[in-house]
N, C-alpha and C positions, 0 to 999 in steps of 0.2 A: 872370645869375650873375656875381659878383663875382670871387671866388679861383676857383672852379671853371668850365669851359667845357667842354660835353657838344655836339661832333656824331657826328650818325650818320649812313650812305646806306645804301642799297640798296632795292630793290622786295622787295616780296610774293612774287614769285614768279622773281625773281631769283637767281645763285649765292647771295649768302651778307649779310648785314648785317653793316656792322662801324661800330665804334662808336671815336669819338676823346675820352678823357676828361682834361680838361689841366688841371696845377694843384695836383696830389697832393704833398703830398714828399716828398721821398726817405725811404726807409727803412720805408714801410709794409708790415707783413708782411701778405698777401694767399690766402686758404684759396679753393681754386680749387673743392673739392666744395662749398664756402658759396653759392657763384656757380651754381652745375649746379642745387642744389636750388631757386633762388630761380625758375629758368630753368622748372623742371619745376611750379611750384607758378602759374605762368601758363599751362600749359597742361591744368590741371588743371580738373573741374568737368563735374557734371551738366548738359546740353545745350548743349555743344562741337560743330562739324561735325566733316565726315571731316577735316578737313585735321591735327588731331590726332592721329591715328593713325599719319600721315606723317611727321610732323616729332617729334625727339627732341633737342631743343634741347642742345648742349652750348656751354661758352665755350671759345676758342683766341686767346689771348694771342701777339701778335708785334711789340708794343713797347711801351716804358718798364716792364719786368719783369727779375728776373735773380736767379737762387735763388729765388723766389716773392718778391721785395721789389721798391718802387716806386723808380725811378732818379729822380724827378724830372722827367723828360721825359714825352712824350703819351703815357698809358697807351692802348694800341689792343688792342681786341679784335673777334673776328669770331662770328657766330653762324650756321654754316652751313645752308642750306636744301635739306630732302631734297627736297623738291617742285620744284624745281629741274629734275628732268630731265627731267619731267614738261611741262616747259614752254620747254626749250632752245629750241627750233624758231620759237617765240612774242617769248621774250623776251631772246634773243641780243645781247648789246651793241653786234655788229658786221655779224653775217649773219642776217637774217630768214629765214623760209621765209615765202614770199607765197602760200603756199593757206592757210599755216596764221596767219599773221598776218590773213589774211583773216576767216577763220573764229571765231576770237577779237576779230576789232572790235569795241569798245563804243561806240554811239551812242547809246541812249536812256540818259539819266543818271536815277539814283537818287532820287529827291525824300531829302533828309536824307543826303544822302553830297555828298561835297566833287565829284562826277563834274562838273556843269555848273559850278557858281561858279570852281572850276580850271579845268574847259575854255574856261570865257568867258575868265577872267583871264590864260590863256598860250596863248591862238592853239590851241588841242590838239583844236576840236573834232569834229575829225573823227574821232578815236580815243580816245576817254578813259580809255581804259587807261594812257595814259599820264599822265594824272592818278591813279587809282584805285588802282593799283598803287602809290604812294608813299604813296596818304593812308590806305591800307589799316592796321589794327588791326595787323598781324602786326608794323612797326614798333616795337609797344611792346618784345618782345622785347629790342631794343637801350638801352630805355631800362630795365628791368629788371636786366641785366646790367650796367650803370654802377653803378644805383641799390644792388645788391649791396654793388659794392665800397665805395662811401659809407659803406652802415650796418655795413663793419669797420672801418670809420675811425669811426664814433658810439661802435660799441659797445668801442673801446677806453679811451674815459672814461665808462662805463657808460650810456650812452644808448641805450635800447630801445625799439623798435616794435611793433605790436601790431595786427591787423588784423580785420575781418571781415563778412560779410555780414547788412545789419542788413533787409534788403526783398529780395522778390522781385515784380513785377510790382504786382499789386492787394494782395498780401499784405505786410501791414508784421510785424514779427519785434520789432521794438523800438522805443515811441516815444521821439522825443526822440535826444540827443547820446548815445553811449554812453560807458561809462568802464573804464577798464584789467580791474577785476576782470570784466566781463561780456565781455570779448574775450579773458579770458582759460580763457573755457567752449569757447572757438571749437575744434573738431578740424580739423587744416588739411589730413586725408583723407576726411571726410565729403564726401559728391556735391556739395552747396551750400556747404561752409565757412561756415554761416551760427552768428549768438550761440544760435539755438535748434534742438540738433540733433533734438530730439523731434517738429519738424514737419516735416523734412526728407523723412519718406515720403510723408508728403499733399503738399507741394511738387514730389517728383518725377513724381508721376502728372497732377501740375496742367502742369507742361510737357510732359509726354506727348503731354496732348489740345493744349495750343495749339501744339505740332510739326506734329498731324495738321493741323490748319486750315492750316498754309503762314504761323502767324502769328509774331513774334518778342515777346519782352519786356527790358526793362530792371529795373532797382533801387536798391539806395543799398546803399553799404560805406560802411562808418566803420572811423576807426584812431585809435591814442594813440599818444603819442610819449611815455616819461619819461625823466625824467635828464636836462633839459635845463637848463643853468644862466640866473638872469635875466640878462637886459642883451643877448642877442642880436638881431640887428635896429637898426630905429632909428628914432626919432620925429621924424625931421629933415625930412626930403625925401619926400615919395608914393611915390617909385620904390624908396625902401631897407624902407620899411615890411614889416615882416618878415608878418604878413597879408596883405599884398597881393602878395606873393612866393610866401606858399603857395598862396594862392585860384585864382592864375594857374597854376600849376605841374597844380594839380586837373584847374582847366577846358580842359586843353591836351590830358588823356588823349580816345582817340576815345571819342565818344557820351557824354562830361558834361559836360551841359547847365547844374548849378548846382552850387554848392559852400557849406560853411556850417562857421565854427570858433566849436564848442564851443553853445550855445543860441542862435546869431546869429537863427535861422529865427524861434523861440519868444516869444525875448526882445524882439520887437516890439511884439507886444500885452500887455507887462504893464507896472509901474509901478518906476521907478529900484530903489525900494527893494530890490526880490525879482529883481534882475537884477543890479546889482554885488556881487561877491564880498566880505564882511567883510576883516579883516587884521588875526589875532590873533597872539599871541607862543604859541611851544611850546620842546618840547626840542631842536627839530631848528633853529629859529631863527622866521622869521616863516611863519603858518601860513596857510590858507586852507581854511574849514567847508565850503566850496561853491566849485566852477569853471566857474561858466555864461559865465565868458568863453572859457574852450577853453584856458588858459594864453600869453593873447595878449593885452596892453593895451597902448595906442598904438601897434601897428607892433613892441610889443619883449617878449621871453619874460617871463613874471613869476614863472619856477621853480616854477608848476603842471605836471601834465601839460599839451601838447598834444592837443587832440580837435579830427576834422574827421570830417567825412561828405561825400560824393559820390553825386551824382544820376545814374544810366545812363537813356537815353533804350533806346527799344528799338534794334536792329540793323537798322540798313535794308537789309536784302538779304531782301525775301522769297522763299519758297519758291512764294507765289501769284501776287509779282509785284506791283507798281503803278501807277496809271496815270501813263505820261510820253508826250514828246514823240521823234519818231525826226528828229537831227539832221540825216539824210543826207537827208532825205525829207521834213521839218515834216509829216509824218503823226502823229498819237495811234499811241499803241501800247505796249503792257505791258514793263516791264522786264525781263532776262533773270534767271535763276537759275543760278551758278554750281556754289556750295557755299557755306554760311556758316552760323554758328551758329544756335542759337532761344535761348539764353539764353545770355551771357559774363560773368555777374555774378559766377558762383564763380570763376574768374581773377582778376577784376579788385582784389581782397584786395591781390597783393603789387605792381599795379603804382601802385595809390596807395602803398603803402609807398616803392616804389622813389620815386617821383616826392618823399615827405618825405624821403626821405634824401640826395637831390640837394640840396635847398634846405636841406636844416639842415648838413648838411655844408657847402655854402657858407657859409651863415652861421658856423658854428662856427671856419672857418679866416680867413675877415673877421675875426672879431675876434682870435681866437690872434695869427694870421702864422705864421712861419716855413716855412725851405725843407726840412728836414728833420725826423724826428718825435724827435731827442731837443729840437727845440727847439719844436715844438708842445707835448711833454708839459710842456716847464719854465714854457712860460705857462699852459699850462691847471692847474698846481699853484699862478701866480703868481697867477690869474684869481682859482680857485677858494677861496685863502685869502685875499684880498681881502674875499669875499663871507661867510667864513665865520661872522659874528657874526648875518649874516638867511639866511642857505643854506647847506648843504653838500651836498656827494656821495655817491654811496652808495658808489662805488666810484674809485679815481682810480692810473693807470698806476704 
Protein backbone atom coordinates (compact mmCIF):
# COMPACT_ATOMS: atom_id res chain seq x y z
CA UNK A 1 0.00 0.00 0.00
CA UNK A 2 1.14 3.22 -1.11
CA UNK A 3 -0.92 6.32 0.51
CA UNK A 4 -2.50 3.84 2.96
CA UNK A 5 -0.71 1.57 5.61
CA UNK A 6 -2.91 -0.94 7.69
CA UNK A 7 -1.39 -2.88 10.92
CA UNK A 8 -2.95 -4.81 13.21
CA UNK A 9 -1.91 -7.24 16.47
CA UNK A 10 -3.33 -9.15 18.67
CA UNK A 11 -4.21 -13.10 18.98
CA UNK A 12 -7.45 -15.01 18.61
CA UNK A 13 -7.97 -15.23 21.92
CA UNK A 14 -6.24 -12.44 23.36
CA UNK A 15 -7.65 -9.00 25.21
CA UNK A 16 -8.76 -7.28 22.19
CA UNK A 17 -7.28 -6.49 18.23
CA UNK A 18 -6.57 -3.23 17.37
CA UNK A 19 -5.98 -2.05 14.24
CA UNK A 20 -3.43 1.09 13.01
CA UNK A 21 -4.79 2.70 9.95
CA UNK A 22 -2.24 5.55 8.51
CA UNK A 23 -2.72 7.81 5.79
CA UNK A 24 -6.29 9.19 5.84
CA UNK A 25 -6.78 12.98 5.67
CA UNK A 26 -7.95 14.99 7.69
CA UNK A 27 -11.45 15.98 7.75
CA UNK A 28 -13.01 12.51 6.87
CA UNK A 29 -16.27 12.30 8.45
CA UNK A 30 -16.58 8.72 9.74
CA UNK A 31 -20.32 6.85 10.86
CA UNK A 32 -19.09 4.58 13.63
CA UNK A 33 -22.64 2.33 13.30
CA UNK A 34 -21.39 1.91 9.33
CA UNK A 35 -18.31 0.17 10.96
CA UNK A 36 -20.43 -2.05 13.81
CA UNK A 37 -22.63 -3.35 10.92
CA UNK A 38 -19.71 -4.23 8.68
CA UNK A 39 -18.18 -5.99 12.02
CA UNK A 40 -21.58 -7.98 12.52
CA UNK A 41 -22.07 -8.86 8.88
CA UNK A 42 -18.38 -11.10 9.48
CA UNK A 43 -19.82 -12.80 12.05
CA UNK A 44 -22.75 -13.63 10.37
CA UNK A 45 -23.71 -16.97 8.56
CA UNK A 46 -25.09 -20.41 8.36
CA UNK A 47 -22.38 -22.94 9.93
CA UNK A 48 -20.35 -20.46 12.09
CA UNK A 49 -18.99 -22.38 15.49
CA UNK A 50 -19.80 -21.42 19.07
CA UNK A 51 -17.15 -18.77 19.12
CA UNK A 52 -20.01 -16.61 17.49
CA UNK A 53 -22.08 -16.49 20.03
CA UNK A 54 -19.46 -15.15 22.23
CA UNK A 55 -18.19 -12.37 20.58
CA UNK A 56 -20.25 -9.30 19.60
CA UNK A 57 -17.89 -7.39 17.71
CA UNK A 58 -18.01 -3.71 18.17
CA UNK A 59 -15.40 -0.72 17.02
CA UNK A 60 -13.69 1.74 19.79
CA UNK A 61 -11.69 4.36 18.37
CA UNK A 62 -8.68 6.06 20.54
CA UNK A 63 -6.77 7.83 17.95
CA UNK A 64 -6.61 10.13 14.82
CA UNK A 65 -10.61 10.75 15.54
CA UNK A 66 -12.25 13.87 17.06
CA UNK A 67 -16.02 14.82 16.62
CA UNK A 68 -16.28 11.66 14.45
CA UNK A 69 -13.67 13.35 11.87
CA UNK A 70 -10.13 11.94 10.75
CA UNK A 71 -7.17 14.28 12.28
CA UNK A 72 -4.89 13.10 9.81
CA UNK A 73 -2.73 11.20 12.12
CA UNK A 74 -2.93 7.06 12.62
CA UNK A 75 -6.48 6.37 12.90
CA UNK A 76 -6.42 3.43 15.76
CA UNK A 77 -9.01 1.28 16.44
CA UNK A 78 -9.60 -1.66 18.84
CA UNK A 79 -12.05 -4.69 18.54
CA UNK A 80 -12.51 -6.09 21.95
CA UNK A 81 -12.56 -9.98 22.52
CA UNK A 82 -15.27 -11.45 24.71
CA UNK A 83 -13.49 -14.78 24.68
CA UNK A 84 -11.06 -13.31 26.23
CA UNK A 85 -11.74 -14.29 29.69
CA UNK A 86 -12.31 -17.42 28.82
CA UNK A 87 -8.83 -17.73 28.16
CA UNK A 88 -6.81 -15.17 30.59
CA UNK A 89 -5.13 -17.91 32.53
CA UNK A 90 -3.84 -19.38 28.90
CA UNK A 91 -3.02 -16.27 27.10
CA UNK A 92 -1.79 -13.75 29.62
CA UNK A 93 0.83 -11.36 28.05
CA UNK A 94 2.70 -11.35 31.32
CA UNK A 95 1.63 -14.24 33.91
CA UNK A 96 0.76 -17.70 32.54
CA UNK A 97 -1.03 -20.22 34.70
CA UNK A 98 1.37 -23.46 33.98
CA UNK A 99 -1.43 -26.24 34.54
CA UNK A 100 -3.29 -24.37 32.33
CA UNK A 101 -0.91 -23.34 29.68
CA UNK A 102 -0.14 -26.85 30.07
CA UNK A 103 -3.26 -28.04 29.14
CA UNK A 104 -3.77 -25.89 26.15
CA UNK A 105 -0.31 -26.84 24.34
CA UNK A 106 -0.44 -27.30 20.80
CA UNK A 107 1.88 -29.79 19.27
CA UNK A 108 0.39 -31.84 16.61
CA UNK A 109 0.06 -28.94 13.81
CA UNK A 110 -2.85 -28.89 11.37
CA UNK A 111 -2.07 -30.19 7.85
CA UNK A 112 -3.47 -26.60 5.97
CA UNK A 113 -3.06 -24.30 8.80
CA UNK A 114 0.06 -22.07 9.14
CA UNK A 115 0.73 -24.32 12.87
CA UNK A 116 4.07 -26.23 11.43
CA UNK A 117 5.38 -23.88 8.55
CA UNK A 118 5.22 -20.90 11.56
CA UNK A 119 6.37 -23.21 14.04
CA UNK A 120 9.51 -24.45 11.83
CA UNK A 121 10.01 -20.72 10.74
CA UNK A 122 10.04 -19.03 14.44
CA UNK A 123 11.74 -21.60 16.72
CA UNK A 124 7.77 -21.91 18.38
CA UNK A 125 7.63 -25.61 18.08
CA UNK A 126 7.03 -26.68 20.97
CA UNK A 127 3.80 -24.73 21.54
CA UNK A 128 2.24 -23.71 18.38
CA UNK A 129 -0.25 -21.73 19.83
CA UNK A 130 1.83 -19.38 19.52
CA UNK A 131 1.77 -19.47 16.00
CA UNK A 132 -1.96 -20.34 15.70
CA UNK A 133 -3.26 -17.85 17.61
CA UNK A 134 -2.06 -14.99 15.22
CA UNK A 135 -2.58 -16.93 11.99
CA UNK A 136 -6.08 -17.60 13.26
CA UNK A 137 -9.32 -16.31 10.90
CA UNK A 138 -10.53 -14.11 13.92
CA UNK A 139 -7.70 -11.55 12.64
CA UNK A 140 -9.84 -10.76 9.80
CA UNK A 141 -11.95 -8.83 12.08
CA UNK A 142 -9.38 -6.10 12.14
CA UNK A 143 -9.07 -6.04 8.78
CA UNK A 144 -12.76 -5.62 8.15
CA UNK A 145 -13.06 -2.68 10.50
CA UNK A 146 -10.15 -0.62 8.52
CA UNK A 147 -11.66 -1.96 5.39
CA UNK A 148 -15.13 -0.09 6.63
CA UNK A 149 -13.68 2.97 7.10
CA UNK A 150 -12.03 2.76 3.40
CA UNK A 151 -15.24 2.26 1.70
CA UNK A 152 -16.67 5.83 3.43
CA UNK A 153 -13.96 7.36 1.95
CA UNK A 154 -15.19 5.41 -1.75
CA UNK A 155 -18.39 5.97 -1.18
CA UNK A 156 -17.96 9.68 -0.88
CA UNK A 157 -17.30 9.90 -4.68
CA UNK A 158 -19.90 7.34 -5.21
CA UNK A 159 -17.84 4.21 -5.40
CA UNK A 160 -19.86 1.17 -4.30
CA UNK A 161 -19.28 -2.39 -3.39
CA UNK A 162 -21.14 -5.25 -3.77
CA UNK A 163 -20.68 -8.72 -2.54
CA UNK A 164 -21.81 -12.39 -2.35
CA UNK A 165 -21.76 -15.88 -2.24
CA UNK A 166 -21.54 -17.43 -5.47
CA UNK A 167 -20.58 -21.55 -4.28
CA UNK A 168 -20.79 -23.48 -1.53
CA UNK A 169 -18.63 -26.73 -1.33
CA UNK A 170 -19.61 -29.11 -4.48
CA UNK A 171 -22.58 -26.86 -5.12
CA UNK A 172 -21.88 -23.93 -7.58
CA UNK A 173 -24.77 -21.06 -7.26
CA UNK A 174 -23.47 -19.35 -10.32
CA UNK A 175 -21.13 -20.00 -13.28
CA UNK A 176 -18.75 -17.70 -14.34
CA UNK A 177 -17.70 -14.00 -13.03
CA UNK A 178 -20.66 -12.43 -11.49
CA UNK A 179 -22.14 -8.93 -12.28
CA UNK A 180 -23.57 -6.00 -10.16
CA UNK A 181 -27.29 -6.66 -10.92
CA UNK A 182 -27.00 -10.52 -9.63
CA UNK A 183 -25.21 -9.32 -6.30
CA UNK A 184 -27.66 -7.27 -6.20
CA UNK A 185 -30.39 -10.36 -5.64
CA UNK A 186 -27.89 -11.07 -2.52
CA UNK A 187 -30.00 -10.66 1.19
CA UNK A 188 -27.23 -9.98 3.34
CA UNK A 189 -29.63 -11.88 6.30
CA UNK A 190 -30.21 -14.88 4.66
CA UNK A 191 -28.10 -18.07 6.44
CA UNK A 192 -25.67 -18.20 3.26
CA UNK A 193 -25.77 -14.50 1.84
CA UNK A 194 -25.56 -16.41 -1.31
CA UNK A 195 -26.74 -14.79 -5.33
CA UNK A 196 -29.40 -17.70 -4.99
CA UNK A 197 -31.56 -17.48 -2.02
CA UNK A 198 -34.05 -20.23 -3.42
CA UNK A 199 -31.35 -22.91 -2.69
CA UNK A 200 -30.31 -21.74 0.41
CA UNK A 201 -32.74 -24.48 2.46
CA UNK A 202 -31.28 -27.45 0.49
CA UNK A 203 -27.72 -25.76 1.25
CA UNK A 204 -28.39 -25.59 4.86
CA UNK A 205 -29.39 -29.21 5.36
CA UNK A 206 -26.41 -30.17 3.09
CA UNK A 207 -24.08 -28.71 5.89
CA UNK A 208 -26.01 -30.14 8.37
CA UNK A 209 -24.98 -33.57 7.42
CA UNK A 210 -21.27 -32.64 6.62
CA UNK A 211 -21.19 -30.88 10.41
CA UNK A 212 -22.37 -34.41 11.49
CA UNK A 213 -19.29 -36.32 9.70
CA UNK A 214 -16.82 -33.91 11.69
CA UNK A 215 -16.30 -32.54 7.99
CA UNK A 216 -15.58 -28.82 6.92
CA UNK A 217 -16.22 -27.14 3.54
CA UNK A 218 -15.14 -24.01 1.53
CA UNK A 219 -16.50 -21.92 -1.65
CA UNK A 220 -16.11 -18.88 -3.83
CA UNK A 221 -17.62 -15.23 -3.08
CA UNK A 222 -17.48 -12.90 -5.72
CA UNK A 223 -17.80 -8.82 -5.41
CA UNK A 224 -18.11 -5.66 -7.79
CA UNK A 225 -16.87 -2.59 -7.16
CA UNK A 226 -18.58 0.44 -9.45
CA UNK A 227 -17.93 4.00 -9.70
CA UNK A 228 -14.55 3.51 -10.02
CA UNK A 229 -12.89 6.20 -12.39
CA UNK A 230 -10.23 4.86 -15.27
CA UNK A 231 -6.50 5.64 -14.82
CA UNK A 232 -6.17 4.14 -11.29
CA UNK A 233 -3.19 1.90 -10.97
CA UNK A 234 -0.52 1.57 -13.29
CA UNK A 235 1.04 -0.11 -16.13
CA UNK A 236 4.58 0.95 -15.18
CA UNK A 237 6.23 -1.38 -12.82
CA UNK A 238 4.76 -5.17 -11.57
CA UNK A 239 4.39 -4.03 -8.18
CA UNK A 240 1.95 -0.77 -8.98
CA UNK A 241 -0.11 -2.93 -11.33
CA UNK A 242 -3.35 -2.37 -9.84
CA UNK A 243 -4.40 -6.35 -10.55
CA UNK A 244 -1.74 -7.61 -9.01
CA UNK A 245 -2.53 -5.38 -5.98
CA UNK A 246 -6.03 -6.82 -5.71
CA UNK A 247 -5.08 -10.63 -6.58
CA UNK A 248 -2.66 -10.22 -3.56
CA UNK A 249 -4.78 -8.37 -1.18
CA UNK A 250 -7.57 -11.68 -2.04
CA UNK A 251 -5.08 -14.29 -1.55
CA UNK A 252 -3.86 -12.92 1.88
CA UNK A 253 -7.62 -13.54 3.35
CA UNK A 254 -7.20 -16.99 5.56
CA UNK A 255 -8.14 -20.12 3.47
CA UNK A 256 -8.02 -18.40 -0.41
CA UNK A 257 -6.29 -20.55 -2.10
CA UNK A 258 -6.93 -18.63 -5.82
CA UNK A 259 -8.30 -15.58 -7.02
CA UNK A 260 -9.54 -14.59 -10.51
CA UNK A 261 -10.73 -10.61 -11.94
CA UNK A 262 -13.52 -10.52 -14.03
CA UNK A 263 -13.45 -14.13 -16.62
CA UNK A 264 -9.54 -14.42 -15.94
CA UNK A 265 -10.34 -18.45 -14.98
CA UNK A 266 -12.69 -18.81 -18.47
CA UNK A 267 -11.08 -16.69 -20.72
CA UNK A 268 -8.11 -19.09 -21.04
CA UNK A 269 -9.59 -21.50 -23.29
CA UNK A 270 -11.20 -19.27 -25.71
CA UNK A 271 -10.09 -17.24 -28.65
CA UNK A 272 -8.80 -13.21 -28.42
CA UNK A 273 -11.77 -12.44 -30.15
CA UNK A 274 -14.72 -13.46 -27.57
CA UNK A 275 -12.52 -12.41 -24.62
CA UNK A 276 -11.42 -8.68 -25.13
CA UNK A 277 -14.13 -6.13 -24.40
CA UNK A 278 -15.29 -4.06 -27.78
CA UNK A 279 -14.97 0.02 -27.06
CA UNK A 280 -17.89 1.84 -28.24
CA UNK A 281 -19.10 5.62 -27.93
CA UNK A 282 -22.48 6.14 -25.92
CA UNK A 283 -24.27 8.96 -23.91
CA UNK A 284 -22.28 8.57 -20.97
CA UNK A 285 -18.85 8.76 -23.00
CA UNK A 286 -16.84 5.45 -24.06
CA UNK A 287 -18.92 2.38 -23.55
CA UNK A 288 -18.28 -1.26 -22.98
CA UNK A 289 -21.03 -4.24 -24.34
CA UNK A 290 -19.06 -6.80 -22.33
CA UNK A 291 -16.60 -6.89 -19.21
CA UNK A 292 -14.82 -10.22 -19.27
CA UNK A 293 -11.85 -8.31 -18.34
CA UNK A 294 -13.29 -7.54 -14.56
CA UNK A 295 -12.68 -3.57 -15.29
CA UNK A 296 -9.01 -4.15 -15.11
CA UNK A 297 -6.50 -3.67 -18.24
CA UNK A 298 -2.96 -3.53 -17.96
CA UNK A 299 -2.57 -3.11 -14.13
CA UNK A 300 -5.04 0.11 -14.59
CA UNK A 301 -9.13 0.62 -14.02
CA UNK A 302 -10.80 1.10 -17.52
CA UNK A 303 -14.12 2.82 -15.74
CA UNK A 304 -16.04 -0.80 -16.03
CA UNK A 305 -17.17 -2.28 -12.89
CA UNK A 306 -14.68 -4.05 -10.97
CA UNK A 307 -15.39 -8.03 -10.58
CA UNK A 308 -13.37 -10.53 -8.66
CA UNK A 309 -14.14 -14.00 -7.16
CA UNK A 310 -12.34 -15.73 -4.33
CA UNK A 311 -11.63 -19.48 -3.82
CA UNK A 312 -12.22 -20.65 0.13
CA UNK A 313 -10.44 -23.97 0.69
CA UNK A 314 -12.30 -25.76 3.39
CA UNK A 315 -11.43 -24.86 7.24
CA UNK A 316 -8.83 -27.02 8.56
CA UNK A 317 -9.79 -27.61 12.08
CA UNK A 318 -11.76 -30.76 12.03
CA UNK A 319 -14.22 -31.78 14.31
CA UNK A 320 -12.74 -35.68 13.24
CA UNK A 321 -9.42 -34.51 13.51
CA UNK A 322 -6.33 -35.41 10.90
CA UNK A 323 -3.68 -37.33 10.67
CA UNK A 324 -0.43 -35.48 11.96
CA UNK A 325 2.79 -35.74 13.63
CA UNK A 326 2.99 -35.03 17.81
CA UNK A 327 6.10 -32.70 17.92
CA UNK A 328 6.93 -33.48 21.54
CA UNK A 329 7.02 -37.08 20.91
CA UNK A 330 7.63 -37.60 16.66
CA UNK A 331 4.66 -40.08 17.41
CA UNK A 332 1.63 -40.00 14.53
CA UNK A 333 -1.37 -38.87 16.16
CA UNK A 334 -4.75 -37.09 15.43
CA UNK A 335 -5.09 -33.42 15.60
CA UNK A 336 -7.08 -31.79 18.43
CA UNK A 337 -10.44 -30.11 18.15
CA UNK A 338 -10.97 -27.02 19.70
CA UNK A 339 -13.97 -25.25 18.32
CA UNK A 340 -14.16 -23.97 14.72
CA UNK A 341 -16.59 -23.44 12.05
CA UNK A 342 -17.88 -26.23 9.28
CA UNK A 343 -18.58 -23.57 6.69
CA UNK A 344 -17.29 -19.43 6.90
CA UNK A 345 -18.26 -18.81 3.53
CA UNK A 346 -21.32 -16.75 4.33
CA UNK A 347 -18.89 -14.19 6.32
CA UNK A 348 -16.48 -14.21 4.08
CA UNK A 349 -18.86 -11.69 1.57
CA UNK A 350 -17.65 -8.42 3.43
CA UNK A 351 -14.15 -9.31 4.29
CA UNK A 352 -13.37 -9.60 0.50
CA UNK A 353 -15.20 -6.39 0.40
CA UNK A 354 -13.16 -5.03 3.19
CA UNK A 355 -9.95 -6.18 1.72
CA UNK A 356 -11.17 -4.09 -2.09
CA UNK A 357 -11.77 -1.16 -0.19
CA UNK A 358 -8.25 -1.24 1.32
CA UNK A 359 -6.63 -1.46 -2.01
CA UNK A 360 -8.99 0.91 -3.99
CA UNK A 361 -8.80 3.45 -1.45
CA UNK A 362 -5.19 3.28 -1.69
CA UNK A 363 -5.28 3.60 -5.08
CA UNK A 364 -7.80 6.36 -5.23
CA UNK A 365 -5.59 8.70 -2.84
CA UNK A 366 -2.17 7.59 -4.99
CA UNK A 367 -3.60 9.19 -7.47
CA UNK A 368 -5.95 12.30 -5.82
CA UNK A 369 -3.12 13.21 -3.08
CA UNK A 370 -3.92 15.53 -0.52
CA UNK A 371 -3.70 15.91 3.23
CA UNK A 372 -7.06 16.91 3.89
CA UNK A 373 -10.60 15.98 2.07
CA UNK A 374 -11.48 19.51 1.00
CA UNK A 375 -8.33 18.84 -1.13
CA UNK A 376 -9.01 15.23 -2.19
CA UNK A 377 -12.56 16.43 -3.38
CA UNK A 378 -10.99 19.33 -5.46
CA UNK A 379 -8.85 16.80 -7.32
CA UNK A 380 -11.11 14.21 -7.66
CA UNK A 381 -13.54 17.21 -9.38
CA UNK A 382 -10.11 17.98 -11.13
CA UNK A 383 -9.52 14.30 -12.12
CA UNK A 384 -12.87 13.64 -12.85
CA UNK A 385 -13.51 16.49 -15.50
CA UNK A 386 -10.45 15.78 -17.08
CA UNK A 387 -11.99 12.52 -17.94
CA UNK A 388 -15.35 13.85 -18.69
CA UNK A 389 -15.52 13.70 -22.63
CA UNK A 390 -14.72 9.33 -22.25
CA UNK A 391 -16.21 9.06 -18.40
CA UNK A 392 -18.26 10.48 -15.95
CA UNK A 393 -19.56 10.08 -12.44
CA UNK A 394 -22.62 9.17 -11.16
CA UNK A 395 -22.25 10.96 -8.25
CA UNK A 396 -19.25 13.57 -7.27
CA UNK A 397 -18.87 15.57 -3.52
Amino acid sequence: MRRLRLLSGGESHGPRLTVILEGLPAGLELDREAIDRWLARRQHGFGRGGRQRIENDRVEVTGGLRGGRTLGSPLVLHVANRDWENWAAVMDPWELDPAAATARRVTAPRPGHADLSGGLGTGQTEDLRNVLERASARETAARVAAGAVCAQLLERYGIALRSGVLGIGPHELHHGPPHWDLLGQVDPGSPLVSVDPGREEELVGFIRKVRERGETLGGIVGAAVRGLPPGLGSYVHWDRKLDGRVVQALVSIPSVKAAAIGAGIEASALEGSSVHDPIVPGPSGLERPSNRAGGLEGGVTNGADLIVRAWFKPISTLRRGLPSVDLATGEPRTTDWERSDTVAVASAPVIVEAMLALVLADALLETLGGACMDDVDAAWRAYTGRLAPWWRPESAP
